[in-house]
C-alpha positions in Angstrom: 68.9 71.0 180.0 71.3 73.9 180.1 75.0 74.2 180.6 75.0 75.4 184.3 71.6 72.7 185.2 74.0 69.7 183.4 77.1 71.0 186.3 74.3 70.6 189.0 73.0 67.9 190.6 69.6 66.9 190.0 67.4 67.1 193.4 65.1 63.6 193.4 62.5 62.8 196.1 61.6 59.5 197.2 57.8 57.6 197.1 58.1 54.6 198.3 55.3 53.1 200.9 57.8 49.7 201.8 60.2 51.4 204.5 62.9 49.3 203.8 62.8 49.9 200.2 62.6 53.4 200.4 65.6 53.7 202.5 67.7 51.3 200.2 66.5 53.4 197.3 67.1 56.6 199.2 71.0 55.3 200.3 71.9 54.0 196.5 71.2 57.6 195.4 73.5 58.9 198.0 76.2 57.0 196.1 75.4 57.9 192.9 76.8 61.1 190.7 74.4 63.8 189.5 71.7 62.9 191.9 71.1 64.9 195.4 68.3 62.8 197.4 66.2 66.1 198.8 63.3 63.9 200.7 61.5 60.6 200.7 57.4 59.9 200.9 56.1 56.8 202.2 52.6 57.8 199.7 51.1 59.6 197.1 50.3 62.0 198.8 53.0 62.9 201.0 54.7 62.8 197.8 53.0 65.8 196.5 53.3 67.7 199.8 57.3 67.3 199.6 56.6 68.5 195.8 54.9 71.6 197.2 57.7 72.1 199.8 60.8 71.2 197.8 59.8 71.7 194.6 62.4 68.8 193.3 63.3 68.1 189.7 62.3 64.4 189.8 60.2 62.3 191.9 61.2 58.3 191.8 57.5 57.1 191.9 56.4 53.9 193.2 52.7 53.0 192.1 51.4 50.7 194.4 50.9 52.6 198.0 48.1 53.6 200.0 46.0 56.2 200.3 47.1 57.6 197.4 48.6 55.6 194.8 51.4 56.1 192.4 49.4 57.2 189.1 47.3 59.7 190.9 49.9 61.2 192.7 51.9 61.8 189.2 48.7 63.1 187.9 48.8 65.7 191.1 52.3 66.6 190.7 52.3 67.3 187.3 49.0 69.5 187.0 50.1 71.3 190.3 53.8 71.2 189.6 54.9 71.2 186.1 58.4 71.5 187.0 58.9 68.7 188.3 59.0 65.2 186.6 58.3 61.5 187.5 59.9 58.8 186.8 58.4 55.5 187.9 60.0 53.2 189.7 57.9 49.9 190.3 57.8 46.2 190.7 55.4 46.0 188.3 55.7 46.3 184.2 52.2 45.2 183.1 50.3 47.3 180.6 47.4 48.1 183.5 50.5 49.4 185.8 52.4 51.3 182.8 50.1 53.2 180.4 47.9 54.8 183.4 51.2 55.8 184.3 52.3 57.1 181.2 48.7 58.9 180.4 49.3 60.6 184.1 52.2 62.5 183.1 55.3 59.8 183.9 58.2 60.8 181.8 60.2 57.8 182.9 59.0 54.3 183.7 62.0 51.8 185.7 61.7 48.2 187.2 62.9 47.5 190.5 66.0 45.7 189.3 66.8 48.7 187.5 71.0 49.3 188.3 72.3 53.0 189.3 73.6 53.8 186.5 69.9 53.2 184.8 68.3 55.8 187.3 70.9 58.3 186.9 70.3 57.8 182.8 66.4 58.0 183.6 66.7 61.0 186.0 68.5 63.1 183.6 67.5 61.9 180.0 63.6 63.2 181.7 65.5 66.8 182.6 66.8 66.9 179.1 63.1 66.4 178.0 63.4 62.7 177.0 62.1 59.6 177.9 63.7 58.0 180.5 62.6 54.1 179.7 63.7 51.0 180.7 65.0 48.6 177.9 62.2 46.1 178.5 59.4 48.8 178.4 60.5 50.6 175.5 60.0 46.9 174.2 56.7 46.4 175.2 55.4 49.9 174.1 56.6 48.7 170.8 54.9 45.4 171.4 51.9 46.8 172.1 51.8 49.4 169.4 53.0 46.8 166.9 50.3 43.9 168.2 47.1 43.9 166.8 44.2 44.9 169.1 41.3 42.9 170.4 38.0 43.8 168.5 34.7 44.0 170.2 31.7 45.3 169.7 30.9 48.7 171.3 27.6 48.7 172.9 26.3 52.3 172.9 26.4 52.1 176.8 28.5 50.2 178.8 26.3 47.5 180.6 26.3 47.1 184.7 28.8 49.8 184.7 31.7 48.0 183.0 34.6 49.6 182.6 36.4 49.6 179.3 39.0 46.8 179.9 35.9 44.7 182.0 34.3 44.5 178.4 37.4 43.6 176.7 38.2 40.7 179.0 34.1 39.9 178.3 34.8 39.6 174.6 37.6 37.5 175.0 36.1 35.0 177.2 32.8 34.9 174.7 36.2 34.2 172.3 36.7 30.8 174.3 40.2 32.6 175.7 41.8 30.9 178.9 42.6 33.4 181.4 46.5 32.4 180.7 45.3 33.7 176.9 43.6 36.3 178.3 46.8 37.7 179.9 49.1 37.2 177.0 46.5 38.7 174.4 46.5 42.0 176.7 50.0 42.0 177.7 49.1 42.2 181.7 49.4 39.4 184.5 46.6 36.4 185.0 46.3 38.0 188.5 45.3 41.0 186.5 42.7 39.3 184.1 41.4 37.2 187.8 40.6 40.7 189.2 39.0 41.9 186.1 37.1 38.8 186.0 36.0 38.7 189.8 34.8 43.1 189.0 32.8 41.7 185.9 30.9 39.3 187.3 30.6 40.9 190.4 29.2 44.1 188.9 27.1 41.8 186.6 25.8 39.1 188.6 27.6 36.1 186.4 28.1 32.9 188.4 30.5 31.2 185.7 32.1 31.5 181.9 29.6 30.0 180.3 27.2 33.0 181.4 29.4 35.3 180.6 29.7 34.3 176.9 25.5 34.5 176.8 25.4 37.9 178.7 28.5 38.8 176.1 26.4 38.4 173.0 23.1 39.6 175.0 24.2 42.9 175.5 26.1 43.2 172.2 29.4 43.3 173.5 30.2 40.7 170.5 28.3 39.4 167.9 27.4 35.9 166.6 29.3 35.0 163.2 27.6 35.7 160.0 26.3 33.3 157.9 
């Protein structure tokens, strides 16, 4: 960031689908130094329209909001408008929530309880072409990068349409994992592993666990033990 951009303050909209929120959000950056609050979305994609029309240094991105969520809406804005950078701002910190977020162009990722002094550092460490993390997820990006992965076979072709992260829980169920283990082994909520669970079974026809570990070994998605 240049000299005369540093003396400037940086122009931030506002994507936040809970009203209240977004006005509480949008009134703590009227207090803060370095920060001029230029619009607020209640969506994704009246986010990018404000981008279109404002063309604003940051957004603040929340990811969970209708019709267009978070994660697409940063993918949107930073195809269409490279200029401008996101910064997430979200309830939610699980690995589902975060690295979509992070592969769709977010620069900085923030938690709710974030202070104002921690937006203002996110805001302009992204301008300066930095990260702009919070504490706890530079943590679990280290975590994650640091923790072994779970191994399972890869079947040439997904089966029933599975999605990656489907046949991962898959494996670790055939694994005898609870859902609790699960959760902790992919650094994401039980909620999180419950929904994967209730797609897989869904999209596979399962009725409980104990299928799942045969159609898990039918379809190659592990493989017995040697010996």
């Amino acid at each position: 960031m240049t000299e005369e951009a540093a003396t400037k303050p940086a122009r931030v909209v506002v994507a936040d689908d809970q009203t209240v929120v977004r006005e509480g959000i949008v009134m703590l950056l009227g207090l803060l130094p370095g920060i001029e609050v230029v619009g607020a979305a209640g969506d994704g994609d009246e986010a990018v329209k404000l981008v279109a029309e404002l063309a604003p240094d940051v957004v603040l991105m929340d990811l969970r909001m209708p019709r267009c969520d978070g994660v697409e809406a940063t993918r949107r804005i930073r195809s269409e408008h490279p200029g401008t950078q996101v910064v997430v701002l979200t309830t939610y910190a699980d690995d589902d929530s975060l690295f979509p977020a992070l592969r769709a162009g977010a620069r900085g990722y923030l938690t709710k309880d974030a202070g104002g002094d921690e937006i203002v550092r996110a805001v302009h460490s992204v301008l300066s072409g930095e990260a702009g993390l919070a504490p706890s997820i530079q943590r679990r990006l280290l975590e994650r990068l640091s923790d072994p992965e779970p191994v399972a076979a890869a079947p040439a072709e997904a089966p029933d349409g599975l999605t990656a992260r489907e046949i991962e829980v898959l494996a670790l169920i055939a694994e005898g994992l609870s859902n609790q283990e699960i959760a902790r082994r992919l650094h994401v909520s039980t909620a999180t592993v419950k929904t994967h669970i209730n797609n897989l079974f869904a999209k596979t026809g399962l009725k409980d666990r104990a299928q799942a570990v045969r159609y898990a070994y039918a379809k190659g998605v592990v493989r017995p033990p040697a010996g």
